[in-house]
C-alpha positions in Angstrom: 0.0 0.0 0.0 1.7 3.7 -0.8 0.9 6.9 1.4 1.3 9.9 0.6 2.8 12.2 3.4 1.6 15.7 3.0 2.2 18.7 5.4 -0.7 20.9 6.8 0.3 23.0 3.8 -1.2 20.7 1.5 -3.9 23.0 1.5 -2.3 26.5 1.4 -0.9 28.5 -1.5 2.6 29.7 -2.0 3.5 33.5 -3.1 6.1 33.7 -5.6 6.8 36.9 -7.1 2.8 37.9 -7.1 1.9 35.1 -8.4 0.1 31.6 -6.8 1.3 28.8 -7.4 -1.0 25.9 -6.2 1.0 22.8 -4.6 -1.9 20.2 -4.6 -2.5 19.1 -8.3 -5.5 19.6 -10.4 -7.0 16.6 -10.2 -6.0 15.3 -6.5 -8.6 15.8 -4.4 -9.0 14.0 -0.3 -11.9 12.3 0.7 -12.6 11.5 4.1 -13.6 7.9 5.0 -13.3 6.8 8.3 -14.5 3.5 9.1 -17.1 2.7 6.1 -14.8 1.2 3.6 -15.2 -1.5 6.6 -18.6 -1.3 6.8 -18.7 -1.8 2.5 -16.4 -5.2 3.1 -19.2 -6.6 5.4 -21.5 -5.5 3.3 -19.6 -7.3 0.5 -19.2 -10.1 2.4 -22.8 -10.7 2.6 -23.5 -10.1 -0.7 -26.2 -7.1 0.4 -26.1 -5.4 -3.0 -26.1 -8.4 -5.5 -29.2 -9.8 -3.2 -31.1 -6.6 -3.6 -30.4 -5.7 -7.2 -31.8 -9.7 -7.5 -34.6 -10.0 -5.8 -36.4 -6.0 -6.3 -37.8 -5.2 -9.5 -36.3 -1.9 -10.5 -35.0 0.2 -14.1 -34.2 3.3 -12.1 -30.4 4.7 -12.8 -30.3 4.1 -8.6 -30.1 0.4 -8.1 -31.8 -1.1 -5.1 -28.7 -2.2 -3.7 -26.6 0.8 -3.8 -29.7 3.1 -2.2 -29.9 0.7 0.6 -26.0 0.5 0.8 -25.7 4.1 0.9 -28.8 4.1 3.5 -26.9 1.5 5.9 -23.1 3.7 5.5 -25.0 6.8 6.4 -26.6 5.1 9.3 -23.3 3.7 10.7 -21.6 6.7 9.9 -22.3 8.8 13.0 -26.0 8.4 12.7 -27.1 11.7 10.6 -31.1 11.7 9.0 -31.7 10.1 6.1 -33.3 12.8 4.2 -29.6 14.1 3.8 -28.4 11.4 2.1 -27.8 13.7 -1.2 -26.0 16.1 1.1 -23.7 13.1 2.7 -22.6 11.5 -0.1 -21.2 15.4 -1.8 -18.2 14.9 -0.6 -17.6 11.2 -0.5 -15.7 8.6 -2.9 -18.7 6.9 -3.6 -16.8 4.4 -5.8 -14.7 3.8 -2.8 -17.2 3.0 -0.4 -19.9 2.5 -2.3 -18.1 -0.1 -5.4 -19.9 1.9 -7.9 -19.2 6.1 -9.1 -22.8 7.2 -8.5 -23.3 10.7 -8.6 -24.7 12.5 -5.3 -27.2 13.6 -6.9 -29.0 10.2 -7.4 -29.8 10.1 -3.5 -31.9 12.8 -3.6 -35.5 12.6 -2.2 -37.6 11.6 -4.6 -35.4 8.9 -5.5 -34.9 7.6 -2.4 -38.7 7.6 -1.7 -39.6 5.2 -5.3 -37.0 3.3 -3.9 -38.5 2.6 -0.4 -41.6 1.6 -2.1 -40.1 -0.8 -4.5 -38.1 -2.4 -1.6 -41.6 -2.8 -0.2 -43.3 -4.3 -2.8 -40.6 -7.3 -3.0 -41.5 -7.8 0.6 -38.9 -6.4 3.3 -39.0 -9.9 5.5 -38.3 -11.9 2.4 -35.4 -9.7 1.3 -33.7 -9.6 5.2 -34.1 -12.9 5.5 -32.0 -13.9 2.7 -29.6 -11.3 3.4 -29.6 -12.7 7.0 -28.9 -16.2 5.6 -26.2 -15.4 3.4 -24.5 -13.9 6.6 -25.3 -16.9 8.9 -23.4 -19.0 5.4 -20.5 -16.8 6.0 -19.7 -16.0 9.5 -19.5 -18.5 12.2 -22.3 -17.6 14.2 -24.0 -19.7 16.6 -28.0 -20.4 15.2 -28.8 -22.7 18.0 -29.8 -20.1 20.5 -32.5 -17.5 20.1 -33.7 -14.7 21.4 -37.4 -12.9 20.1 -38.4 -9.8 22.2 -40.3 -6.3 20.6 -40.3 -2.9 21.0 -42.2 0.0 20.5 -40.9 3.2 18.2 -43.5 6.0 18.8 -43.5 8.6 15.8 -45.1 12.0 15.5 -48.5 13.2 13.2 -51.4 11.8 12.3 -51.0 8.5 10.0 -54.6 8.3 9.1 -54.7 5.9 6.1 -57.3 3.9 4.4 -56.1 0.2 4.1 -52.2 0.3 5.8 -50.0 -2.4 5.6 -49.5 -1.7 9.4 -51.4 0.3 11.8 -49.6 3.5 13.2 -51.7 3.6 16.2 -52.0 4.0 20.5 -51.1 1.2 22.2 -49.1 0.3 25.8 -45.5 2.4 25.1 -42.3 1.1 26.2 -40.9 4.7 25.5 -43.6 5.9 28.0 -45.0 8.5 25.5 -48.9 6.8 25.8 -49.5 10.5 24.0 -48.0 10.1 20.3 -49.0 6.8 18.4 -46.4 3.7 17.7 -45.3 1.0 15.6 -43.9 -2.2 16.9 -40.8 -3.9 16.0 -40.1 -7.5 16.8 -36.4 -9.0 16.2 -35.5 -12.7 16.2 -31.7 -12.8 17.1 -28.9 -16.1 17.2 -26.0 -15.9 19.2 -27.0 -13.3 21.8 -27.8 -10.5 19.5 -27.3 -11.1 16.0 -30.4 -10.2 14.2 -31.9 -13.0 11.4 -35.6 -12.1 11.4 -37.5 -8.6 12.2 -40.4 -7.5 10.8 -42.5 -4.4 11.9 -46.2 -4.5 13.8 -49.2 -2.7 14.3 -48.9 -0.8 17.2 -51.4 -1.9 19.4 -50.0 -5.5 18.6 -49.5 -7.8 21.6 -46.6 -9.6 22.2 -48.1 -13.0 22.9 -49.7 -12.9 20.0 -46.7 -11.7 18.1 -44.9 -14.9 19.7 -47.8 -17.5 18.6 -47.6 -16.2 15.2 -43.6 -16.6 15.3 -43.7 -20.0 16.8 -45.7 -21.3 13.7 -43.6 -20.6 10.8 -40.2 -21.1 13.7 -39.2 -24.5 12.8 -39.5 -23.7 8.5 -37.2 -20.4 8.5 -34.9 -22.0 11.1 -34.8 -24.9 8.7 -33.5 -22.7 6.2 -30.2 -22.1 8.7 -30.1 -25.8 8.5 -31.4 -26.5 11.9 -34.2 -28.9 12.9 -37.1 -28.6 14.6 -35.6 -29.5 18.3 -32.2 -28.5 17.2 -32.5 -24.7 18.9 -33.5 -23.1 21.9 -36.0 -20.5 21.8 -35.7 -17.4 24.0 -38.8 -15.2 24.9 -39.7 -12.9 28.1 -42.6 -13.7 30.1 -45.1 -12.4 27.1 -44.8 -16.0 26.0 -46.7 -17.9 29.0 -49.9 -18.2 27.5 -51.8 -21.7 27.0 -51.7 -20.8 23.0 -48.2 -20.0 22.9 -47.2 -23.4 25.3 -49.2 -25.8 22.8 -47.9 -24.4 19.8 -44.2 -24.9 21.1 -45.5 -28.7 22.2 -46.6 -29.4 18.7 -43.8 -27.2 16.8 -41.5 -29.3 19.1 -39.7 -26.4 19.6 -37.6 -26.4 23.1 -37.8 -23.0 24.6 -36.7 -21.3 27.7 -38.6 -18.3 29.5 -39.4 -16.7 32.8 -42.8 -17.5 34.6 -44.6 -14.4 35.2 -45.1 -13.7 38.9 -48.9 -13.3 38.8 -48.8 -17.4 38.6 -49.6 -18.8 41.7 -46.6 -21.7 40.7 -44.4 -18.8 40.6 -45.0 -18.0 44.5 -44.9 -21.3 44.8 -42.2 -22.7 43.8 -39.9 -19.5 44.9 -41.3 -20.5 48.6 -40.2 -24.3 48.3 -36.7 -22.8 47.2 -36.7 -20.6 50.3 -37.9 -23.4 52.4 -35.6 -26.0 51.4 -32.9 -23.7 51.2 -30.7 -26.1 49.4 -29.2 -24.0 46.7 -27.0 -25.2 44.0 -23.9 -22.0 43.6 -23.8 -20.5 40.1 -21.6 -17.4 40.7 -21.2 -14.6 39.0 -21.8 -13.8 35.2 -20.9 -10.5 35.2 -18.6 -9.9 31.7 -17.4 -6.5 32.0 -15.4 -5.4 35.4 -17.7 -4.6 38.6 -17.7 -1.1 39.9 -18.0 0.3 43.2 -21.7 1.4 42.2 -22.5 -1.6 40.1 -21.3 -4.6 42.0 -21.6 -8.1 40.1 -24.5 -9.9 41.1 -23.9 -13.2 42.7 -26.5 -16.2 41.9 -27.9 -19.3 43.2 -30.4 -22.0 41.6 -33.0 -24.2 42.8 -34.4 -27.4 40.3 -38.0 -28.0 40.9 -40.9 -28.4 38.0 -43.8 -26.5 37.8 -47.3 -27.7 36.2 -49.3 -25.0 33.9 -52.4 -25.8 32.1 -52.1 -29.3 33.0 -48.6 -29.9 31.5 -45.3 -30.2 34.1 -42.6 -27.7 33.1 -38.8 -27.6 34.2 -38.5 -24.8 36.4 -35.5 -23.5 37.6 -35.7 -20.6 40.9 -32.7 -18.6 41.1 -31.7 -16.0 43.6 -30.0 -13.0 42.4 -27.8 -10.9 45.4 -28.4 -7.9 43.3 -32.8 -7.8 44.6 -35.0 -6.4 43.0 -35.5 -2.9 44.3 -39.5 -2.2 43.6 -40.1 -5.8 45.3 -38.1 -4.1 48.3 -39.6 -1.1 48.4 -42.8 -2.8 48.4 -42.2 -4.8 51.0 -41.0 -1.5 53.1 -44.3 0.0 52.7 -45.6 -2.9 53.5 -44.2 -3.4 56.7 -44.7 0.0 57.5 -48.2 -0.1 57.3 -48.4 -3.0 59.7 -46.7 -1.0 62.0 -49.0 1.9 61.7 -51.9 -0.9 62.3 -50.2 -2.2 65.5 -49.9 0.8 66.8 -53.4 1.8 66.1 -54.0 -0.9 68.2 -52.2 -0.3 71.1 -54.0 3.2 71.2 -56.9 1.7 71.3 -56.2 -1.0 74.2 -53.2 0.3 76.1 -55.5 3.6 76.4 -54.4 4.0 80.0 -53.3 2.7 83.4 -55.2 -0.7 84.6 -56.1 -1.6 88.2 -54.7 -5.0 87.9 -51.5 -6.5 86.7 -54.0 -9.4 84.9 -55.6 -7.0 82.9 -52.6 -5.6 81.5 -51.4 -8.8 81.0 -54.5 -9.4 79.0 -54.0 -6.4 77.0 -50.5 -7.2 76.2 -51.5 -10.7 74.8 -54.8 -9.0 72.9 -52.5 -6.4 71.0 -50.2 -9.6 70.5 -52.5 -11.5 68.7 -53.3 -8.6 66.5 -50.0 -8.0 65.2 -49.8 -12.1 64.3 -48.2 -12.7 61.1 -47.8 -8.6 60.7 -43.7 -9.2 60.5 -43.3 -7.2 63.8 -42.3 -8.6 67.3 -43.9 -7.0 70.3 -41.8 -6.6 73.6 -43.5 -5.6 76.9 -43.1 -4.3 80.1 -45.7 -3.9 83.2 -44.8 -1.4 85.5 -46.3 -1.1 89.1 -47.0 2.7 90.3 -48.1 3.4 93.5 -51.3 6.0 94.0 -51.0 8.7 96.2 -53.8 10.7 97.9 -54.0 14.6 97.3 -52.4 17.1 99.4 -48.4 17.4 100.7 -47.7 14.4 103.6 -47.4 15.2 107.2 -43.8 16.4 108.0 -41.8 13.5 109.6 -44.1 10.7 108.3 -43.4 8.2 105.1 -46.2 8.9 102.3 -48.8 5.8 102.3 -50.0 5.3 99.1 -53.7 4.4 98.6 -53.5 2.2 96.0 -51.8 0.8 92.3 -52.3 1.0 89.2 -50.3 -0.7 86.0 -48.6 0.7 83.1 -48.1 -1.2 79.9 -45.1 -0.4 77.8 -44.5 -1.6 74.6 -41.8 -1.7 72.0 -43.2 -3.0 68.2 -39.8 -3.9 66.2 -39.6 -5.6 62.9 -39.0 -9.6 63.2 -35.9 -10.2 61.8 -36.4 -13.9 61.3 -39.8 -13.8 59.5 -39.1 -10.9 57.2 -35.8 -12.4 56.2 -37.3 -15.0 54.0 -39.4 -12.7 52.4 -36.4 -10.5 51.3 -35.2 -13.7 50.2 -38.2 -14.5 47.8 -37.9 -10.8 46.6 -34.6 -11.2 45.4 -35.9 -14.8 43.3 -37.5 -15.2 39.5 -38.3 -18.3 37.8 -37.4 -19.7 34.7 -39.3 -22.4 33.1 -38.4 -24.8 30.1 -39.1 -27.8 28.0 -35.4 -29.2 28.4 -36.7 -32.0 30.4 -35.3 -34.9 28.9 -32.0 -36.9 31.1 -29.6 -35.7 27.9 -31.6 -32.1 27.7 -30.7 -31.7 31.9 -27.4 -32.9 31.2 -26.6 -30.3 28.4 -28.4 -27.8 29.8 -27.7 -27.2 33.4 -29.2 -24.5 35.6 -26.6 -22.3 35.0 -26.0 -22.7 31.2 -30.0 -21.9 31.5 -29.9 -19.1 33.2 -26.8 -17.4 31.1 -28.4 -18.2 27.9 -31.7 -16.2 29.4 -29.1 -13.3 30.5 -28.1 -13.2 27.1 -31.7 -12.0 26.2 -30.4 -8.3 27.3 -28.1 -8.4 23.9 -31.8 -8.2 21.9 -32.7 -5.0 24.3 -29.2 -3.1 23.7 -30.7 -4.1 19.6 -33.3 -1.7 20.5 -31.4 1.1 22.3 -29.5 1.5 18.1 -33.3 0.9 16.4 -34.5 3.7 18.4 -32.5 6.4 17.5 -34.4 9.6 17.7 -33.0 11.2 14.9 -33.3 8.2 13.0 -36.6 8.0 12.9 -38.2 11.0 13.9 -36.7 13.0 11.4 -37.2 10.7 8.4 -39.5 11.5 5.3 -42.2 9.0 5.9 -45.6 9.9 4.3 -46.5 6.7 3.9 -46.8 3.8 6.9 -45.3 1.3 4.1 -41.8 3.4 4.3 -41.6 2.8 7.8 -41.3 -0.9 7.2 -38.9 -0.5 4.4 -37.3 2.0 7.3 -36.8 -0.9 9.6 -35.3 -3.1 6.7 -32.8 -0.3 6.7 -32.1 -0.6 10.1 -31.5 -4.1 10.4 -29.3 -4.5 7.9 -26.8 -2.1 9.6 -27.9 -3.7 12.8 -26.9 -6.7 11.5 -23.7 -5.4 9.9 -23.0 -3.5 12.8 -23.2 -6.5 15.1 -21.3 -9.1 13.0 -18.3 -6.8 12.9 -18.3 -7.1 16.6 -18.9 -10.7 16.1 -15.8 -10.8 14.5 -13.8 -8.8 16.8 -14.2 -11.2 19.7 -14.3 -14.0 18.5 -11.1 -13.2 16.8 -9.3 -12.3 20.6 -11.1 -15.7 21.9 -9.5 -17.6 19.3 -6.3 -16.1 19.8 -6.6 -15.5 23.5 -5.6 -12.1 23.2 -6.6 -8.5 23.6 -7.0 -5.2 22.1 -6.7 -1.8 22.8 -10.1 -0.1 24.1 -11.2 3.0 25.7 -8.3 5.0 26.8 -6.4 2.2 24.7 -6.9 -0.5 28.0 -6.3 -3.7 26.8 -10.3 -5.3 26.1 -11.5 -8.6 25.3 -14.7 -7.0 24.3 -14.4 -4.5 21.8 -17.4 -2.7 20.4 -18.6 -2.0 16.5 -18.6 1.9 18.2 -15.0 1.7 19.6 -13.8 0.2 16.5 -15.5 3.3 14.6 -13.1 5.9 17.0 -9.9 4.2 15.9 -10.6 5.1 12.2 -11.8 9.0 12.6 -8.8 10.4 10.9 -8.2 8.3 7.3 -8.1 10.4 4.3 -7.5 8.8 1.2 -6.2 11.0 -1.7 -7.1 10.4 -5.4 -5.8 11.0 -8.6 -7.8 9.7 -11.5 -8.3 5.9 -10.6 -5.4 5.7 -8.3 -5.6 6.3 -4.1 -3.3 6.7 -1.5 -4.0 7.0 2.2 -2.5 10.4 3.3 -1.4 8.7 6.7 0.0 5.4 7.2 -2.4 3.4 9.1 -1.4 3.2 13.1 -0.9 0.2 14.7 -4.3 0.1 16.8 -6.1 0.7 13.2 -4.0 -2.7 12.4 -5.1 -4.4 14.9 -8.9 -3.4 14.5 -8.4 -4.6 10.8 -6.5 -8.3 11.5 -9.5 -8.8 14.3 -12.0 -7.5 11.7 -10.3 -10.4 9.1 -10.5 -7.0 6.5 -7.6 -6.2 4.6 -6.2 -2.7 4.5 -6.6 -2.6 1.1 -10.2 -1.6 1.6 -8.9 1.8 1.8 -7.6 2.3 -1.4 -9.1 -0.3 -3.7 -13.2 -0.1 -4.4 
């Protein structure tokens, strides 16, 4: 590869003699490319603009491919709105990053817009999911566990159409914005967070319907990753315990793994029998990135025990996580708090002054005791004896003789340790449930392999948090609900581009067993598609004609990135 090493005066003018004399040449001219001649090699790798230009009908001069090629750079690029894509490309080398010269002026608008709806008229889930399949033939991913969850995206304005491929309406927010209307978008992801399926839903869809409709067709699209029906674990949140969604998985045969929601009276139960037993088997800590002061890694514990739900018997597994579950907590605060309040309401009722007798305060004592039964409190008591005097100061010289007694009852209400503990304890407990039942499943699958493969369902959420940018999708030209499904195509193939180049990365330093340099260039195990994109700010290329040259030499971090990447630094220079 050649450089060329240029001095900030590359871009000055010399006075000689009144006259300028220019030192860069005519027809050199820089283009700035960061990190998307990487982001075309993925893209290359998957074959993302042969597949379009294939499978969408289309004589415009703007091939399918390239629009959504140039759609997905601009995306990963630093995350600027769409409706500049004219304005992004004016000073690029498209032919560099894009493999084809296409003049900026292609992406403009009106372009852009016949090409969302010709993307949706070959159908956006049939095109990602063979774009999604060529990746899963290329990269060595991991198909065997998956992960479904769905978000909402809510969007501004009216979206009042007559006959919409999906409805723009209300429905329950996970953004909580109940005020502006919403689409839904549900993912289906291998290897923690690798996206092979997502389509976009009505907003007012639910998510256990979403996940019948999934489990139906699950075992036909998984067979086209070459997996059989029994061959993969399915991943869901608790959306999925319904009696539909359990007897489609038993006639799907599809093994799944999910946590029971709390409202099921198994879920109580079987959390108490853990707690009761208290014979927990140790699973650690499965914490990847370094604990903090603030965020200490959780420590976990397991409990086997089955579960039966709609007349079928279930694998359950309770765990315990040290890191509780501070809503239960605080709910169990007020709750104890407003025992107290009814204890002591009590005692103002029956200790409402002194008692003639020492057995009547002994019977008040036990009547406010059985009150605060089972109220999480322990009562401690006291009877004092206090003598009654008559009126009037005593004789001088002579003892004062009381005339009588009376009783005072004191009593301290403190919260009972012992009987509130295991309730903290059941706080700090979920249950997951699964159809690994078999003696080879339970062998392959033990309670802590279950319960990190369930973790792994927060890779699908952090999916979400890069779906949802705001400026992204709120500033988009969308006049038409159809271009908000061709929108999420978009997405997901940079989601899915964006994800496999991380992919890459670690499995790369896990292979190798080495590191490479992160934030504040500490040595990482787990780089990030977004610290990759940092290293690669500053590359220039310069061109003359057909020929390029990178203005720097590329630093050794930036070869480092590349050899984990498995990309060549030719990328830079060659389209």
């Amino acid at each position: 590869m050649l450089y060329l090493i240029l001095t900030p005066s590359y871009v000055v003018h010399e006075h000689m003699e009144g006259n300028m004399t220019k030192l860069v040449p005519e027809n050199l001219t820089f283009s700035e490319v960061g990190h998307l001649p990487i982001v075309k090699d993925f893209a290359k790798k998957i074959k993302l603009v042969e597949t379009l230009n294939a499978m969408v009908d289309s004589e415009m001069q703007l091939s399918p491919g390239i629009a959504v090629m140039a759609m997905v750079l601009d995306t990963l690029s630093g995350r600027t709105p769409l409706y500049r894509l004219e304005e992004f490309f004016q000073e690029k080398d498209t032919e560099l990053i894009l493999g084809h010269a296409v003049k900026p002026e292609l992406f403009c608008d009106y372009n852009v817009g016949r090409m969302l709806d010709k993307l949706f008229d070959a159908g956006t889930q049939r095109l990602f999911s063979q774009i999604a399949q060529n990746a899963m033939g290329v990269f060595d991913v991991d198909r065997r566990r998956l992960h479904f969850d769905t978000t909402s995206i809510s969007v501004f304005g009216d979206y009042d159409f007559i006959d919409p491929p999906l409805k723009i309406t209300y429905g329950h927010s996970k953004d909580k914005r109940p005020d502006l209307k919403q689409f839904l978008i549900s993912m289906l992801c291998v290897d923690r967070n690798i996206p092979i399926l997502g389509t976009t839903e009505d907003g007012n869809a639910s998510d256990k319907t979403l996940n019948n409709e999934l489990l139906a067709g699950i075992s036909r699209h998984m067979a086209n990753h070459g997996l059989e029906p029994g061959a993969f674990v399915y991943v869901a949140d608790s959306a999925f315990v319904t009696p539909d969604n359990l007897e489609k998985a038993k006639d799907q045969n599809v093994k799944f793994l999910t946590r029971l929601p709390a409202t099921y009276k198994e879920c109580g139960r079987a959390i108490a029998d853990a707690v009761a037993a208290n014979n927990w088997i140790e699973l650690g800590k499965l914490n990847q990135t370094p604990a903090t002061q603030k965020r200490p890694a959780a420590y976990y514990r397991g409990f086997e025990t089955s579960v039966e739900l709609y007349d079928e018997t279930y694998r359950a597994i309770v765990v315990h996580s040290s890191a509780h579950d501070k809503r239960r907590h605080k709910r169990i605060d007020r709750m104890l708090e407003q025992k107290r309040k009814e204890i002591e309401t009590h005692c103002k009722k029956i200790n409402s002054g002194p008692f003639y007798c020492r057995a009547d305060a002994e019977a008040a004592a036990d009547k406010i005791r059985r009150a605060a039964a089972n109220s999480y409190h322990s009562l401690q008591y006291e009877i004092s004896k206090e003598a009654k005097y008559p009126r009037g100061r005593p004789a001088k010289g002579k003892a004062r003789a009381p005339i009588g007694y009376h009783y005072l009852l004191d009593i301290k209400i403190d919260v009972d340790a012992q009987t509130v503990a295991p309730l903290r304890l059941e706080a700090g407990c979920f249950v997951l449930i699964c159809n690994l039942c078999g003696k080879q499943e339970r062998k392959q699958w033990p309670a802590g392999s279950l319960l990190e493969l369930y973790k792994n369902q927060s890779g699908i959420e952090q999916n979400f948090g890069f779906l949802k940018n705001p400026v992204i999708v709120n500033s988009i030209f969308l006049k038409k609900p159809s271009r908000i499904e061709v929108l999420g195509l978009v997405l997901l193939i940079a989601l899915l581009i964006w994800r496999l180049m991380e992919h890459c990365m670690r499995l790369h330093l896990k292979k190798t067993k080495s590191k490479i340099s992160g934030w504040k260039n500490r040595p990482t195990k787990r780089p990030t598609s977004f610290m990759m994109t940092t290293k690669f700010l500053s590359i220039l290329v310069a061109r003359s004609g057909n020929k390029r040259q990178l203005v720097k030499p590329l630093k050794s971090v930036q070869k480092e990135f590349l050899q984990a990447l498995s990309v060549s630094p030719e990328v830079f220079v060659e389209p």
